[in-house]
C-alpha positions as CSV (number, residue, x, y, z in Angstrom):
1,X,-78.2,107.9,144.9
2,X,-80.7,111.1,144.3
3,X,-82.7,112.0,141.7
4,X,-79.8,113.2,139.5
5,X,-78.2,109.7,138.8
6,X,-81.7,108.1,138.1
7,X,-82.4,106.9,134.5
8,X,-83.8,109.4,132.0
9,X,-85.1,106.7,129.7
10,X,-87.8,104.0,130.4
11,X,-86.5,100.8,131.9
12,X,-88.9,98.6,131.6
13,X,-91.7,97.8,128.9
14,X,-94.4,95.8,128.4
15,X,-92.8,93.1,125.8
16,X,-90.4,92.4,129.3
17,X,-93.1,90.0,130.6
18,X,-93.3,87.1,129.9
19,X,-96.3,86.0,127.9
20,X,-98.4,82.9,129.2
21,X,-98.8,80.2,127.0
22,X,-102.7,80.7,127.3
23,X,-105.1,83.0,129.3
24,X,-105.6,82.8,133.0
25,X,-109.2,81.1,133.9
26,X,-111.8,83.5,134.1
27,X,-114.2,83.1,137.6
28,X,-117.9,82.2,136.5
29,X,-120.2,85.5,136.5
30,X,-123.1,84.7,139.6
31,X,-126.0,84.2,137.6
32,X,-123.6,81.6,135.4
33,X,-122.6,80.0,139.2
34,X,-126.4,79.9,140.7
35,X,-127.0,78.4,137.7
36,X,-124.5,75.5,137.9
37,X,-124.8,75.2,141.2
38,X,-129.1,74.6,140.7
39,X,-127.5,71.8,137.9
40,X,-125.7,69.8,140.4
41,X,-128.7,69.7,142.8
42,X,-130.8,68.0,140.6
43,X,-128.2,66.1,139.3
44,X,-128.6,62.1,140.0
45,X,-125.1,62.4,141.8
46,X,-125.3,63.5,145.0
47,X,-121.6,64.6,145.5
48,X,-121.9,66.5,142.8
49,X,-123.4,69.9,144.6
50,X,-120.8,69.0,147.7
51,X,-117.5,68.5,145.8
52,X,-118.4,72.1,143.7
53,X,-118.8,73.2,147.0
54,X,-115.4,72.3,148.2
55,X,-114.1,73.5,145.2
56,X,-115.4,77.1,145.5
57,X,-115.0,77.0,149.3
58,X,-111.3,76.3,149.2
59,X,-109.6,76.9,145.8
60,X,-108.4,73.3,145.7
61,X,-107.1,72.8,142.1
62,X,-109.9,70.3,140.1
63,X,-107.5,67.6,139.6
64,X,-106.8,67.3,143.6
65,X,-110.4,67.6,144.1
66,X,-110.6,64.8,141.6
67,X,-108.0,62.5,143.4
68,X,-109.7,62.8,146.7
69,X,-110.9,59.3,148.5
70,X,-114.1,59.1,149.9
71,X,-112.7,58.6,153.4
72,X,-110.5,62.7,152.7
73,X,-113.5,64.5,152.8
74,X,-115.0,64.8,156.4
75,X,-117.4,67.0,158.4
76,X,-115.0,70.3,158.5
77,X,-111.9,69.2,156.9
78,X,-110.1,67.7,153.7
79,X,-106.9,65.9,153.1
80,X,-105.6,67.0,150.5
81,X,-102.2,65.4,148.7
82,X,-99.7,68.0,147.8
């Protein structure tokens, strides 16, 4: 097939995607992060600062993170249900 035979007209618009049902999450700016992070440390719950931590570190979704038992979380790894 050469360049004779392609299309002449556009083949795909923008109104072909699909739309979401509502926007992607945004990431939290740094100085919006360090300042979350600085909440958690004083907070009165000292998993707090570690299970943000997690979060960040690895991307797990908040309701996994959520559904963890004390006993998933060790030294250098997490168990995770999927």
């Amino acid at each position: 097939m050469g360049l004779e035979e392609a299309p002449t007209r556009r083949l795909v618009f923008e109104r072909d995607s699909p739309r979401l049902p509502r926007p992607l999450p945004r990431y939290l700016p740094p100085d919006t992060d360090r300042r979350l992070v600085e909440a958690l440390e004083a907070s009165p719950n000292g998993c707090a600062p570690t299970l943000f931590s997690l979060h960040e570190l690895t991307g797990v979704r908040i309701g996994e993170l959520l559904d963890l038992e004390l006993d998933a979380v060790m030294r250098s790894w997490a168990k995770v249900r999927g």
